[in-house]
PQR file of N, CA, C, O and H, with PARSE charges and radii, in Angstrom:
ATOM      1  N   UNK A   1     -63.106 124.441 -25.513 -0.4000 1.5000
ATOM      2  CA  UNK A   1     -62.408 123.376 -24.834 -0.0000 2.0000
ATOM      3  C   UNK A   1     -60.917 123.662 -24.806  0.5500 1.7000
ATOM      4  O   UNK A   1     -60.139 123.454 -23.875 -0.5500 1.4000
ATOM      5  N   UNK A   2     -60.737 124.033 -25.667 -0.4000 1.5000
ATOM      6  CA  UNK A   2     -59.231 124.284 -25.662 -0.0000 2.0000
ATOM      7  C   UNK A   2     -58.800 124.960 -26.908  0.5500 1.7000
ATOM      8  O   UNK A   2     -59.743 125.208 -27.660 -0.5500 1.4000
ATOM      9  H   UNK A   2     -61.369 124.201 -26.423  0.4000 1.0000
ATOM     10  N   UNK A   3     -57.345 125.416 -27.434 -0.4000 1.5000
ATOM     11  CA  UNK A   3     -56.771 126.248 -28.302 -0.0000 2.0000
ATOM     12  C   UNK A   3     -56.422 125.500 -29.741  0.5500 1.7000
ATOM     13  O   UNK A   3     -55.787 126.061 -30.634 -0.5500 1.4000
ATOM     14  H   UNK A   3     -56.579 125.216 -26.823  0.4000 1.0000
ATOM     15  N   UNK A   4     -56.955 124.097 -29.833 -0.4000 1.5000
ATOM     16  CA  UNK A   4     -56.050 123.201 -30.624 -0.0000 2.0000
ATOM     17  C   UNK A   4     -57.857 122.437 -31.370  0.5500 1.7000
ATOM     18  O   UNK A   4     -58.579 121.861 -30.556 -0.5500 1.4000
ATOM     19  H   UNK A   4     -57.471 123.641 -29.108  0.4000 1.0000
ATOM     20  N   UNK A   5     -58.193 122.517 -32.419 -0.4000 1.5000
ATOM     21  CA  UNK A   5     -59.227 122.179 -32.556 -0.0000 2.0000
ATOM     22  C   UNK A   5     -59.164 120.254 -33.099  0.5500 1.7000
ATOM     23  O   UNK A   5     -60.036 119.387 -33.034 -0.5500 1.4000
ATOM     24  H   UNK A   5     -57.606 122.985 -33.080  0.4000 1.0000
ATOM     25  N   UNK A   6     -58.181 120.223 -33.445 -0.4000 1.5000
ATOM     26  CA  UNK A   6     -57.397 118.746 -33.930 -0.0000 2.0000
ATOM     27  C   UNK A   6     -57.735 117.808 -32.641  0.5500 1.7000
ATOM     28  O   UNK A   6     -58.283 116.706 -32.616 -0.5500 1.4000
ATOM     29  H   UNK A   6     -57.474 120.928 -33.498  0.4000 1.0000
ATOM     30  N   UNK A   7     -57.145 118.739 -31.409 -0.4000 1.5000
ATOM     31  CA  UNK A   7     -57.683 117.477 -30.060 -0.0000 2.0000
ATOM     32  C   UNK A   7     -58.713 117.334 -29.750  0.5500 1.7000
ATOM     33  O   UNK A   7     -58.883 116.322 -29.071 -0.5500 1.4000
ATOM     34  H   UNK A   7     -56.700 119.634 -31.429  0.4000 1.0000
ATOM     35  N   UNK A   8     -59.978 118.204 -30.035 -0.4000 1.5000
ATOM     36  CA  UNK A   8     -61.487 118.575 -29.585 -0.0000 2.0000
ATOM     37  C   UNK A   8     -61.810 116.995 -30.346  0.5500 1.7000
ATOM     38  O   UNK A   8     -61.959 115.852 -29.916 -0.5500 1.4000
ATOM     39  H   UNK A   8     -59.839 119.027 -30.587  0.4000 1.0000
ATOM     40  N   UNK A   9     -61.826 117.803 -32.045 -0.4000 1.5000
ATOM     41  CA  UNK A   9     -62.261 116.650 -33.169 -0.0000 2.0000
ATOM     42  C   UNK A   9     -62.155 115.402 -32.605  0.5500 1.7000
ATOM     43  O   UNK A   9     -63.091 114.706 -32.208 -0.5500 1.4000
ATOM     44  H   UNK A   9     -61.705 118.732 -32.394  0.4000 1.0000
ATOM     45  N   UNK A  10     -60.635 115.065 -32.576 -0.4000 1.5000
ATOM     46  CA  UNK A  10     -60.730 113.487 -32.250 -0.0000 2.0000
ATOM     47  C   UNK A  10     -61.123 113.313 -30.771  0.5500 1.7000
ATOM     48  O   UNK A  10     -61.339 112.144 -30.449 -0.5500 1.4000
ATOM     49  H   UNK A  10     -59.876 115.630 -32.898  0.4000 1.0000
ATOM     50  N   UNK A  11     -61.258 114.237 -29.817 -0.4000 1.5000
ATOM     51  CA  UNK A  11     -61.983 113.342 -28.781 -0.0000 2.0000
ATOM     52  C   UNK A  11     -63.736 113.216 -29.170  0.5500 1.7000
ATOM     53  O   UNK A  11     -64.376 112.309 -28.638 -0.5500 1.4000
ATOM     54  H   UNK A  11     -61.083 115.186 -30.079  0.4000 1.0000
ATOM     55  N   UNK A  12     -64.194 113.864 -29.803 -0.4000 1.5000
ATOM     56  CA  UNK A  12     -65.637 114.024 -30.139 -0.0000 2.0000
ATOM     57  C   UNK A  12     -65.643 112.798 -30.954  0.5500 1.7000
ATOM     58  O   UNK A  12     -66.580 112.013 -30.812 -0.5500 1.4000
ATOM     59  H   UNK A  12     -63.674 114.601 -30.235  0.4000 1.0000
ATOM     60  N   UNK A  13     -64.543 112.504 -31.932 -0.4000 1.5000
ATOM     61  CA  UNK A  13     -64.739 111.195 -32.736 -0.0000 2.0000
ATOM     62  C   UNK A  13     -65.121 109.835 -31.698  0.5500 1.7000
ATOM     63  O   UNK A  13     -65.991 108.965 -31.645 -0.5500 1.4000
ATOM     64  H   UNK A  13     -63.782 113.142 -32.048  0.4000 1.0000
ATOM     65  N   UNK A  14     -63.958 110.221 -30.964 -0.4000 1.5000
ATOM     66  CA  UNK A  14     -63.589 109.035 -30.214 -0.0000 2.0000
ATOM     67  C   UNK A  14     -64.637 108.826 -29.326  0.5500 1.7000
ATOM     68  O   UNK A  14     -64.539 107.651 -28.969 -0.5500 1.4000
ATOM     69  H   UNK A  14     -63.251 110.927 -31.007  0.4000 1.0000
ATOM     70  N   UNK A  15     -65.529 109.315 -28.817 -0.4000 1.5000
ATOM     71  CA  UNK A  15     -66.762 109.133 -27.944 -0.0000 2.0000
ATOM     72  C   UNK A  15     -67.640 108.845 -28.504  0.5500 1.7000
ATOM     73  O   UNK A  15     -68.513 108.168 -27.962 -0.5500 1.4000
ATOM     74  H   UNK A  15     -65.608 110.269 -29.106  0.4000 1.0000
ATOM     75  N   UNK A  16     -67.798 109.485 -30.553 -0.4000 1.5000
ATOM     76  CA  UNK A  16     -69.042 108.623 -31.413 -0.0000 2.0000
ATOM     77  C   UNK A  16     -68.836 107.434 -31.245  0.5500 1.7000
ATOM     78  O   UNK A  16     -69.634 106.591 -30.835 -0.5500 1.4000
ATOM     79  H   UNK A  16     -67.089 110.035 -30.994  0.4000 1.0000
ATOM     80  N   UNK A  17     -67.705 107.296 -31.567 -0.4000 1.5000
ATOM     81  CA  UNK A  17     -67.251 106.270 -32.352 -0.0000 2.0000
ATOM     82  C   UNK A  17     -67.473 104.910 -31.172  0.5500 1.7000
ATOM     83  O   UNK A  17     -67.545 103.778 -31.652 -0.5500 1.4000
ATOM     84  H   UNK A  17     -67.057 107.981 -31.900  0.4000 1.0000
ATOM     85  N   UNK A  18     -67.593 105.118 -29.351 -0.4000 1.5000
ATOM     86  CA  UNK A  18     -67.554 104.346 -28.483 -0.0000 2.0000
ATOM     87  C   UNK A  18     -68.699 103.591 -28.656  0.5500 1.7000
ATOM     88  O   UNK A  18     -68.974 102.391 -28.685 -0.5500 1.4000
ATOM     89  H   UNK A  18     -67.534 106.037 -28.962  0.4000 1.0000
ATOM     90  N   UNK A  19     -69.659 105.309 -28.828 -0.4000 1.5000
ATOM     91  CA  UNK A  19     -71.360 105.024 -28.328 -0.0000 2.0000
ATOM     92  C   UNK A  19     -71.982 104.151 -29.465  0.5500 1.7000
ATOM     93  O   UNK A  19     -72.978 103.449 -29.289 -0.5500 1.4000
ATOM     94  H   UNK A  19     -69.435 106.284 -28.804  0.4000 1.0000
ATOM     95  N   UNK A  20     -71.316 104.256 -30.628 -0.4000 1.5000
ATOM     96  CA  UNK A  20     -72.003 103.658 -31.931 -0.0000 2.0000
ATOM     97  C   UNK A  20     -71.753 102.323 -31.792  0.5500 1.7000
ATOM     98  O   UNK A  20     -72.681 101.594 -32.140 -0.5500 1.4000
ATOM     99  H   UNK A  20     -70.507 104.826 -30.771  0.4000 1.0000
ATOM    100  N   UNK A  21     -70.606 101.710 -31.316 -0.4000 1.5000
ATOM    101  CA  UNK A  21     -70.048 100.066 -31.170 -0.0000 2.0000
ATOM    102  C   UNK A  21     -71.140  98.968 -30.302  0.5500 1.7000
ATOM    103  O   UNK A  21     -71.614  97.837 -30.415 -0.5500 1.4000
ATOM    104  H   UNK A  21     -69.852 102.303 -31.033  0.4000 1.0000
ATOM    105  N   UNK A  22     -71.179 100.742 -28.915 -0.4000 1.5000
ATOM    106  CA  UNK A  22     -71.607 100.432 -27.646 -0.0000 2.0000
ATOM    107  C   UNK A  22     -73.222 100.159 -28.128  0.5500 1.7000
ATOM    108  O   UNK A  22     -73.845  99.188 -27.698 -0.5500 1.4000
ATOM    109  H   UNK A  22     -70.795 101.660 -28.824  0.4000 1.0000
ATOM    110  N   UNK A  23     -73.738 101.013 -28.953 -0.4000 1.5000
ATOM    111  CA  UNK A  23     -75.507 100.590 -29.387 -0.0000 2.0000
ATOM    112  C   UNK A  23     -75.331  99.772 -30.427  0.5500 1.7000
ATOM    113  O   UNK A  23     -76.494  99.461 -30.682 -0.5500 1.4000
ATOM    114  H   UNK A  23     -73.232 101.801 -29.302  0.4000 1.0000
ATOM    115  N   UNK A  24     -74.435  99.035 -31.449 -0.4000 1.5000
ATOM    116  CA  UNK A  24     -74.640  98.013 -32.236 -0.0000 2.0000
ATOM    117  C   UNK A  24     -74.477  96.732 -31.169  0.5500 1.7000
ATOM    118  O   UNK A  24     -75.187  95.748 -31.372 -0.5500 1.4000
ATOM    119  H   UNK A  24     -73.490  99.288 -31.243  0.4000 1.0000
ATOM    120  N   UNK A  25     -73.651  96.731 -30.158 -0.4000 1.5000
ATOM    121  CA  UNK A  25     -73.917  95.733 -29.460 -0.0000 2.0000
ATOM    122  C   UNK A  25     -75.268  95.162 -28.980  0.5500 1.7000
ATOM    123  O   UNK A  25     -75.849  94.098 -29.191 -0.5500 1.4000
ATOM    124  H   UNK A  25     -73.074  97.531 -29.993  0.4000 1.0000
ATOM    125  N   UNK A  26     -75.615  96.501 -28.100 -0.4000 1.5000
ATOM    126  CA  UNK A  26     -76.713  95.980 -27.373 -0.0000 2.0000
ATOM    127  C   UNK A  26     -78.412  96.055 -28.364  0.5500 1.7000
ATOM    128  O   UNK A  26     -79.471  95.474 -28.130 -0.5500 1.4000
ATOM    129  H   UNK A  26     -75.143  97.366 -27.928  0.4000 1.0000
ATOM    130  N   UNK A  27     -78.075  96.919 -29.359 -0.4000 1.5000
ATOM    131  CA  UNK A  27     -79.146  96.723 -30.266 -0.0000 2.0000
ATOM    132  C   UNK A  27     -78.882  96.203 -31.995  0.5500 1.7000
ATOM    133  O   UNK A  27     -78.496  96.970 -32.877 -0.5500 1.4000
ATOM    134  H   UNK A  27     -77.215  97.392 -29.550  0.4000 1.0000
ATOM    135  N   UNK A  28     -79.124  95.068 -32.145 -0.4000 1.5000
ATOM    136  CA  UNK A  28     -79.061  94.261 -33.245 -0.0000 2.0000
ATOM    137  C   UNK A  28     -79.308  94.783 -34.856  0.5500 1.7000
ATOM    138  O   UNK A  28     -78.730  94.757 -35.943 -0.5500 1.4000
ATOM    139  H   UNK A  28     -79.437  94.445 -31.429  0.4000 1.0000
ATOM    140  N   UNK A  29     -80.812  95.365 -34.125 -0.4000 1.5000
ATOM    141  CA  UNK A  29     -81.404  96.442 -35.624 -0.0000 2.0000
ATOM    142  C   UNK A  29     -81.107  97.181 -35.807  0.5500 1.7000
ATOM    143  O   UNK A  29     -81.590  97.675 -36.826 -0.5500 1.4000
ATOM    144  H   UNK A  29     -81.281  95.386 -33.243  0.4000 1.0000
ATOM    145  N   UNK A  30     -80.001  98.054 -35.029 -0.4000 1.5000
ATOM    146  CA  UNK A  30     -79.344  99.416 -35.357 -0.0000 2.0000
ATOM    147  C   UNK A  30     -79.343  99.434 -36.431  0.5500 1.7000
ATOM    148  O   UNK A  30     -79.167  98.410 -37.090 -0.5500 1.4000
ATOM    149  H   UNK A  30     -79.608  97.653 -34.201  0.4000 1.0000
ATOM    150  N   UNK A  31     -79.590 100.920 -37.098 -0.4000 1.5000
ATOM    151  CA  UNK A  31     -79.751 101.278 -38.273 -0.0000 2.0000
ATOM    152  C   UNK A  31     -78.493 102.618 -39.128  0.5500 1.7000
ATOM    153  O   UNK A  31     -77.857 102.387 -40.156 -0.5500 1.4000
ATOM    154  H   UNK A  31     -79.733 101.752 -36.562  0.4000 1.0000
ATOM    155  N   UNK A  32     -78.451 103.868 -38.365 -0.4000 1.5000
ATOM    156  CA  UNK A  32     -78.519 104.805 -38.227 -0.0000 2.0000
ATOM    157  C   UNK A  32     -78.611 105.737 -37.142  0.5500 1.7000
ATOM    158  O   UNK A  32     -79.426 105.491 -36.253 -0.5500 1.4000
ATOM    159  H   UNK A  32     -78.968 104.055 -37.530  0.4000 1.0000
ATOM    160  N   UNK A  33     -77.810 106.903 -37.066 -0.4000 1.5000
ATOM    161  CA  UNK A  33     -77.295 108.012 -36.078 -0.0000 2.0000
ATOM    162  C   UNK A  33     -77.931 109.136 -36.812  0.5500 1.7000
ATOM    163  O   UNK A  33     -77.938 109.115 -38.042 -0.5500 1.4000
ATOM    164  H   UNK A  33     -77.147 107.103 -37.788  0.4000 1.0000
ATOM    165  N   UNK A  34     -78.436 110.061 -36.187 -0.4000 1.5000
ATOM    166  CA  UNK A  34     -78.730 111.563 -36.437 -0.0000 2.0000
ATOM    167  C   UNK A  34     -77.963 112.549 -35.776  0.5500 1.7000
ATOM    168  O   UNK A  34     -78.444 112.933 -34.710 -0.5500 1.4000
ATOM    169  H   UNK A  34     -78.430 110.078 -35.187  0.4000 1.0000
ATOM    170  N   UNK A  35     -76.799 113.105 -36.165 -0.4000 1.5000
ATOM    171  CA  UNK A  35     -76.092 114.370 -35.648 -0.0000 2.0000
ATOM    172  C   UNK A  35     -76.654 115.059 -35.905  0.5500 1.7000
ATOM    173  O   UNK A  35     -76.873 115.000 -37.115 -0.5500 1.4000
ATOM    174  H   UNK A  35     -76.409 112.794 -37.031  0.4000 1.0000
ATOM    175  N   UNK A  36     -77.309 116.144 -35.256 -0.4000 1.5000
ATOM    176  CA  UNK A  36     -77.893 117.641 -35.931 -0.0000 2.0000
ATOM    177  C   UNK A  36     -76.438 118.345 -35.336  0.5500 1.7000
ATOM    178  O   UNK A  36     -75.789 117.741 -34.481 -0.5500 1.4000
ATOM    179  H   UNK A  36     -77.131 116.193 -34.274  0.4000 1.0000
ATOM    180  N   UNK A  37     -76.074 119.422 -35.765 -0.4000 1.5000
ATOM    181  CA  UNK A  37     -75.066 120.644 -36.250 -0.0000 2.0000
ATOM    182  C   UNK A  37     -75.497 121.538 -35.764  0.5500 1.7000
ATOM    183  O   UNK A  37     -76.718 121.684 -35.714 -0.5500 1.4000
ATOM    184  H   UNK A  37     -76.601 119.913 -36.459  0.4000 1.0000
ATOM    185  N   UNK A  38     -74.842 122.228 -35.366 -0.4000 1.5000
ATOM    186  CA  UNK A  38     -74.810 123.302 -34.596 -0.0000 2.0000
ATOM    187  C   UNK A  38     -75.720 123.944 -33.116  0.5500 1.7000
ATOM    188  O   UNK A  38     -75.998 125.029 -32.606 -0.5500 1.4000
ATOM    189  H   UNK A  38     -73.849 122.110 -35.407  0.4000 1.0000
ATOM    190  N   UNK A  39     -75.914 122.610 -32.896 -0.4000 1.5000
ATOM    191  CA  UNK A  39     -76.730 122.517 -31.645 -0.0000 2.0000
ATOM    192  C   UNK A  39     -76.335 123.656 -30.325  0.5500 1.7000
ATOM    193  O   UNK A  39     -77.182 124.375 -29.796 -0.5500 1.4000
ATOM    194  H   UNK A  39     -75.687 121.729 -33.311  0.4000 1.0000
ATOM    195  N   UNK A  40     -74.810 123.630 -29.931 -0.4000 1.5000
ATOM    196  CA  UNK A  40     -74.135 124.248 -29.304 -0.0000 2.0000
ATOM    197  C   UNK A  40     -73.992 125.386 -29.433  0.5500 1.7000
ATOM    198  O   UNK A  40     -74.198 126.191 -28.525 -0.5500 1.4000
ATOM    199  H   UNK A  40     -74.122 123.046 -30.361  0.4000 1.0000
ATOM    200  N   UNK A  41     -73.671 125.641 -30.405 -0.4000 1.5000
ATOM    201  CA  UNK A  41     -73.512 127.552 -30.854 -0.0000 2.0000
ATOM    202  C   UNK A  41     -74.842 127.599 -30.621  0.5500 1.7000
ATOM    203  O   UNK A  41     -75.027 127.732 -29.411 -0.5500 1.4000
ATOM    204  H   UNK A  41     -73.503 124.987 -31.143  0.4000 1.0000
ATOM    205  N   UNK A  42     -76.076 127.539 -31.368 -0.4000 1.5000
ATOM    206  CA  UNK A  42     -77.247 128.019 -31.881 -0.0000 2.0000
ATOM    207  C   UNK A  42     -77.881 127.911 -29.798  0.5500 1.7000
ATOM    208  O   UNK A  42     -78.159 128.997 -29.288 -0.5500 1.4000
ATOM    209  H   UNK A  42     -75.925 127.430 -32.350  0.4000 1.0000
ATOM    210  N   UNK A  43     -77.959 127.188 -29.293 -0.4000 1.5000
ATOM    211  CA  UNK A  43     -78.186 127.164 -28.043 -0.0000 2.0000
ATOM    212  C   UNK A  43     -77.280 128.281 -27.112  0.5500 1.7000
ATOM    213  O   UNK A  43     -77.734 128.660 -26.033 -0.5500 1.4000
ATOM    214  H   UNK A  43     -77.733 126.307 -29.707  0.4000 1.0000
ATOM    215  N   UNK A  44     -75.955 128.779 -27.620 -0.4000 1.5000
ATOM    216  CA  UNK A  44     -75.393 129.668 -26.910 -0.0000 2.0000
ATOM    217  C   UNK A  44     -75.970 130.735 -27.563  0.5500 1.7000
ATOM    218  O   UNK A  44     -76.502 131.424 -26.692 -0.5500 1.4000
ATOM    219  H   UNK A  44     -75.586 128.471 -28.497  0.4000 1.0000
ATOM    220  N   UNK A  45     -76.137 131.224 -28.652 -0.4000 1.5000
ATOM    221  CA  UNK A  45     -76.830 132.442 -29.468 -0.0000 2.0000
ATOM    222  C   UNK A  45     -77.845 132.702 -28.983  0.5500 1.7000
ATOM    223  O   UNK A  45     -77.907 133.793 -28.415 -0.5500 1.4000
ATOM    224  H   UNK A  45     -75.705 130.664 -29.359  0.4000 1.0000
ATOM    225  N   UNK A  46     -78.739 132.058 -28.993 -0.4000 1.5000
ATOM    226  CA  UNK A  46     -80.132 131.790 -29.090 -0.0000 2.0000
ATOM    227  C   UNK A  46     -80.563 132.107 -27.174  0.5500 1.7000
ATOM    228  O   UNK A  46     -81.573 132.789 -27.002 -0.5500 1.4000
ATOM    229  H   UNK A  46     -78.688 131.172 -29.454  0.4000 1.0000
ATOM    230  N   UNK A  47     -79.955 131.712 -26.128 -0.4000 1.5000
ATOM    231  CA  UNK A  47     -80.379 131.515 -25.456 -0.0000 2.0000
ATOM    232  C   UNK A  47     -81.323 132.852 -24.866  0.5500 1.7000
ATOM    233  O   UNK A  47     -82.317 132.650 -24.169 -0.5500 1.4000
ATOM    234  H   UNK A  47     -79.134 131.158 -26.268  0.4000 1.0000
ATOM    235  N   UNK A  48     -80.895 134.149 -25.222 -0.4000 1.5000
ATOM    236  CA  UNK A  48     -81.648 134.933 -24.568 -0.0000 2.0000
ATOM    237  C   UNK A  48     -82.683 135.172 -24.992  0.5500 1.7000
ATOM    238  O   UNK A  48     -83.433 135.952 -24.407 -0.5500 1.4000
ATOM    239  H   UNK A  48     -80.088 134.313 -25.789  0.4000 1.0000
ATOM    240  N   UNK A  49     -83.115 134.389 -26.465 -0.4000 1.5000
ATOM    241  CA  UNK A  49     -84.267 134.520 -26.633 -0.0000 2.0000
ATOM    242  C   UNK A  49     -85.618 133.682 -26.619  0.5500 1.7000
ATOM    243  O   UNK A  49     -86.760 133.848 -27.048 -0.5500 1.4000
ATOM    244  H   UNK A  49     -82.505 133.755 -26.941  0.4000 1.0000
ATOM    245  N   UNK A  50     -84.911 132.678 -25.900 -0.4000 1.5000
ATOM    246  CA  UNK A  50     -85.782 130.970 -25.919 -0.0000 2.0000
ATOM    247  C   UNK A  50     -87.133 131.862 -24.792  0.5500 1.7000
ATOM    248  O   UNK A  50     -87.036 132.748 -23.943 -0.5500 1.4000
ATOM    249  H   UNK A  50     -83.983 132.544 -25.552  0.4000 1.0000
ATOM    250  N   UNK A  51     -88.227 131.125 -25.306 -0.4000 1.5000
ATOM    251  CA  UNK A  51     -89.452 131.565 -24.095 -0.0000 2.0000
ATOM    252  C   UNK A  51     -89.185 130.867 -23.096  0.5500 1.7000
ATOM    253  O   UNK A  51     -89.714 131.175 -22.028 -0.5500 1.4000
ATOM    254  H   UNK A  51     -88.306 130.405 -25.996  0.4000 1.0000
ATOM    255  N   UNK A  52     -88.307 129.754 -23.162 -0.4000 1.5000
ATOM    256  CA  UNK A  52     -88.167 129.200 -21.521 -0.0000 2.0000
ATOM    257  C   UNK A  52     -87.315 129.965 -20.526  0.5500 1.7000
ATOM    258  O   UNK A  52     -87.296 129.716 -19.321 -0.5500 1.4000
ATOM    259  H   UNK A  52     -87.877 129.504 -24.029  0.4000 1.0000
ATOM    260  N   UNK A  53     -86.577 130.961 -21.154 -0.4000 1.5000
ATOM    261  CA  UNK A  53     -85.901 131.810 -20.238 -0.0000 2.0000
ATOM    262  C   UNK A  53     -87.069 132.544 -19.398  0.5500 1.7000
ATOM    263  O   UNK A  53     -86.849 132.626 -18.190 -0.5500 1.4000
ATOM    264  H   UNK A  53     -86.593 131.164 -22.133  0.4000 1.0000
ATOM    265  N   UNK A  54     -88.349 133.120 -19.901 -0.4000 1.5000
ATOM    266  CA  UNK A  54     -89.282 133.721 -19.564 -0.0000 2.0000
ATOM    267  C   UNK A  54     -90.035 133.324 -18.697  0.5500 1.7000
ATOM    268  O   UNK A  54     -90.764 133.989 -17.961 -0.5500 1.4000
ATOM    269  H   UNK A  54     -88.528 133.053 -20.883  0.4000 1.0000
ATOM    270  N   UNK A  55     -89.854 131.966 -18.761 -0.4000 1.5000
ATOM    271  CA  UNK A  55     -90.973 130.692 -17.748 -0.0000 2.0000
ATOM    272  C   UNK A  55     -91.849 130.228 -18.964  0.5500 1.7000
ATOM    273  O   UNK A  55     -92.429 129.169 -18.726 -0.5500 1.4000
ATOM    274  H   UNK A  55     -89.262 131.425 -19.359  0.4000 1.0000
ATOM    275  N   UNK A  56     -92.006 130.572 -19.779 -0.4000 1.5000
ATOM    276  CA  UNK A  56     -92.944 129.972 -20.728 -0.0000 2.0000
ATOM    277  C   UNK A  56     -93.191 128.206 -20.675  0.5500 1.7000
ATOM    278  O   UNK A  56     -93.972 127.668 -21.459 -0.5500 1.4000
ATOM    279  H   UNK A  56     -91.535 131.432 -19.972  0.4000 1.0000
TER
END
């Protein structure tokens, strides 16, 4: 995204932080969020070897 990892962070905060307000509103029982990690890299690594590249 850019050269400055300080501005990435807080915009990534700042969009949890919308969506989490935005689903305690509209859902009451909210409980809990699941971030999984490293989704992005491991999907850029990974991609030449996924079987869906293959058609699988």
């Amino acid at each position: 995204m850019g050269s400055k990892p300080e501005k990435e962070i807080g915009l990534n905060i700042g969009m949890l932080k919308k969506t989490v307000l935005t689903i305690e509103k509209l859902c009451p029982n909210f409980l809990f969020v699941v971030l999984p990690t490293g989704v992005k890299v491991c999907s850029l690594e990974l991609a030449a070897r996924l079987p869906l590249i293959n058609g699988y």
